[in-house]
N, C-alpha and C positions, 0 to 999 in steps of 0.2 A: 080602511076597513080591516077585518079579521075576523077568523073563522069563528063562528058561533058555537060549531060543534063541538070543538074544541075546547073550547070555554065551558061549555058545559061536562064534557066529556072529566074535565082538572076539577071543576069544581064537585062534581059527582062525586069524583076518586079521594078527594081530601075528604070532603062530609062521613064518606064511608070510612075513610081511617079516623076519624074524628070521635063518631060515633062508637066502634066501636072499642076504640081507647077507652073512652069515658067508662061504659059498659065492662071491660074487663075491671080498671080499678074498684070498680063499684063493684062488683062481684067478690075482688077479691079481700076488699076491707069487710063486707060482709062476713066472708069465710074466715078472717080471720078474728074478727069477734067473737065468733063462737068458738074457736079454739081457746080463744083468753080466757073466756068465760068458765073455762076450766082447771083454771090456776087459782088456787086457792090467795095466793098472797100477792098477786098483781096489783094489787089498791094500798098495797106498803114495802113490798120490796121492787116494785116494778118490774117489767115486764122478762122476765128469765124462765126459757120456754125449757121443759123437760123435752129428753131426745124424742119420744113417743110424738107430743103436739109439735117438736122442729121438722118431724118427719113428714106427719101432715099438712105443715107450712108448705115443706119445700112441693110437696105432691100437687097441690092447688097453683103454688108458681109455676111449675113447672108443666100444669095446664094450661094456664094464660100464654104461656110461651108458644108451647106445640098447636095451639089453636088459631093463633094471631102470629103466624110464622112469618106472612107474605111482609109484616110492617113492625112488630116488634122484636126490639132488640134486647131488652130488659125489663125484669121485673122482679119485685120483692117488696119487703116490709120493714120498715123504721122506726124506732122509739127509742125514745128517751124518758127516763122517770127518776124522780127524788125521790130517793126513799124518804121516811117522814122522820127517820131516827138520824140521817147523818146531814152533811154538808152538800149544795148544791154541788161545788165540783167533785161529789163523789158518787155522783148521779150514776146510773146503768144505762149504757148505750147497747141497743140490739140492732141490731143491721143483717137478714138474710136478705140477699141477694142474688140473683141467678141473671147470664147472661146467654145471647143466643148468638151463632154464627153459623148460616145456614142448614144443617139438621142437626148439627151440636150444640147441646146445652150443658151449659157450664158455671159450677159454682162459683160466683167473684172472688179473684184471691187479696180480698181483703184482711188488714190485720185484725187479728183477732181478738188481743189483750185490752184490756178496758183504756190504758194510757193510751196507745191508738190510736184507737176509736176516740178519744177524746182530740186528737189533733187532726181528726176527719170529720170536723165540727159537720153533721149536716145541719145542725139547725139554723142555718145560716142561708140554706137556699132557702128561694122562694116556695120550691115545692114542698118542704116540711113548713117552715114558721108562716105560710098561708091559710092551710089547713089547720096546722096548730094551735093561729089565734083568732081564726074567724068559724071553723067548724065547716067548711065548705071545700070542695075540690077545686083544683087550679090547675091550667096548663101553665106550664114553666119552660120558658126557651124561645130564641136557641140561647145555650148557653153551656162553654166548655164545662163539662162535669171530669173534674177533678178528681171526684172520690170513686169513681168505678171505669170509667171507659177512656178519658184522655179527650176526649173528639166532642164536636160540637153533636147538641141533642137538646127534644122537648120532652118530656117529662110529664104526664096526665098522673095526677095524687089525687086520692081521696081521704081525709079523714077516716081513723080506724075508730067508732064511740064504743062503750057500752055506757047505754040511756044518754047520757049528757056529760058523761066524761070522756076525753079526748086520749087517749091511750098510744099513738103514733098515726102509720101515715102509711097506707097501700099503695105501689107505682108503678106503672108501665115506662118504660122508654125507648121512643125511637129515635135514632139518628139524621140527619140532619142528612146525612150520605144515604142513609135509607129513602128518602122523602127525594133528594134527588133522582133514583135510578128508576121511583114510580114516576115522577112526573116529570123533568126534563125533558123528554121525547114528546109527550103530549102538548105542553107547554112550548116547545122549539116549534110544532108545528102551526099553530095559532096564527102566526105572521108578524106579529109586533113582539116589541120588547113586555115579558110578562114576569111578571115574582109573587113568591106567596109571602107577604107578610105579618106577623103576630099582630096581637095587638096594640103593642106600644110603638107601633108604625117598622118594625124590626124588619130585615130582610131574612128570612129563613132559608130560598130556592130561588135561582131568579137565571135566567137569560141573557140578562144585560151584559158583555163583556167586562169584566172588570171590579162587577159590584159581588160582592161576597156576601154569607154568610154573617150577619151581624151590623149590617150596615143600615145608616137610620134615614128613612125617607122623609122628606121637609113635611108633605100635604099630611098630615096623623090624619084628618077626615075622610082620604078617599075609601072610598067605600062604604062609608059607614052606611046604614041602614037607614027608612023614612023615620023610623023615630029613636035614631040616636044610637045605637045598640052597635056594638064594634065584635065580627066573630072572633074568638080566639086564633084564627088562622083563617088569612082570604086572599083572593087572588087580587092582581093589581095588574092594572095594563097598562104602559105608558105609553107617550110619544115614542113615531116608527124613530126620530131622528136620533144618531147615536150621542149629538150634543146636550139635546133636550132631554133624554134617557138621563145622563149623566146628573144635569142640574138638579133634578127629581131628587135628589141626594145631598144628606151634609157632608161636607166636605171634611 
């Protein structure tokens, strides 16, 4: 057996950061459509924000940060665009980014120059080329992010449109150590071995001795829902035993 409260207590606390992940990306691709929507030449030179609309980029980020303090760690806006007079690799990459650590926020000290940014390909994660090519938001992770923090993290994008063109990529992210220091405790106290994991059966937070961050669980179905349906992040209890815990796992 194991504590119910508990369980619900974990599961509560994810849904609520879950929720309002989703909620901030989507707010903030909003707001930043209508900022676009003020650049005359974004539909041929792509997306090159004068200081005035970077100002009120970073103001709107740097709300999602101050207001989602307790579980985000990042957020900002991505694109890429061809312009329609030159060569794909001469594409314009925009990338503002803001990062938090505990009441400081701080601009990413990303490089700046276009060549850069070209060998900080994002559109390689999941969380840009999902959005990119399907028009829909995505949780993405865990997954070491390379291009801004170093450390393992899940990633909530939204598609940025104006009408039906795809213009970049709005994103929140939390940490993978963030998601620990909320639910570890709660989850330690449950009484069984418990982990949260992604959708693609991923280990994100877990309990088990040994098992980390990234580790892939055999059963992809547990959990899934009466008609099929897998949340993007769910709790998982296994076997109390520390052997049986363990085989849960590929090796």
């Amino acid at each position: 057996m194991y504590n119910d409260i508990y369980v619900k207590r974990a599961r509560d606390i994810l849904d609520d950061i879950l929720v309002a992940a989703q909620r901030a990306a989507t707010t903030l691709a909003d707001k930043t459509a209508r900022i676009l929507l003020e650049l005359p030449l974004y539909r041929t030179e792509g997306v090159r924000l004068e200081q005035e609309q970077r100002d009120v980029l970073q103001k709107h980020i740097q709300d999602v940060l101050r207001r989602n303090h307790a579980w985000c760690n990042g957020a900002g806006f991505a694109s890429y665009a061809v312009p329609k007079t030159v060569k794909e690799e001469n594409g314009y990459w925009t990338l503002e980014w803001w990062r938090q650590e505990g009441n400081t926020i701080q601009y990413a000290q990303l490089e700046h120059n276009q060549e850069q940014r070209r060998r900080l390909d994002f559109r390689l994660f999941e969380w840009f080329r999902q959005p990119a090519s399907r028009h829909l938001p995505v949780i993405d992770g865990p997954y070491v992010d390379y291009v801004c923090n170093g450390a393992y993290t899940i990633t909530i994008a939204h598609p940025v449109l104006i009408g039906e063109e795809f213009v970049g990529v709005a994103a929140v992210d939390i940490l993978v150590s963030t998601l620990d220091r909320l639910l570890l405790p709660i989850l330690g106290a449950i009484g069984k071995p418990a982990l949260i994991i992604n959708d693609d059966a991923r280990v994100v937070t877990s309990t088990v001795p040994g098992v980390r961050s990234g580790s892939l669980l055999k059963n992809q179905d547990v959990n899934r829902s009466a008609n099929g349906d897998v949340p993007p992040l769910r709790l998982v209890i296994l076997p109390l035993s520390h052997t049986e815990s363990h085989r849960a796992f590929v090796s």
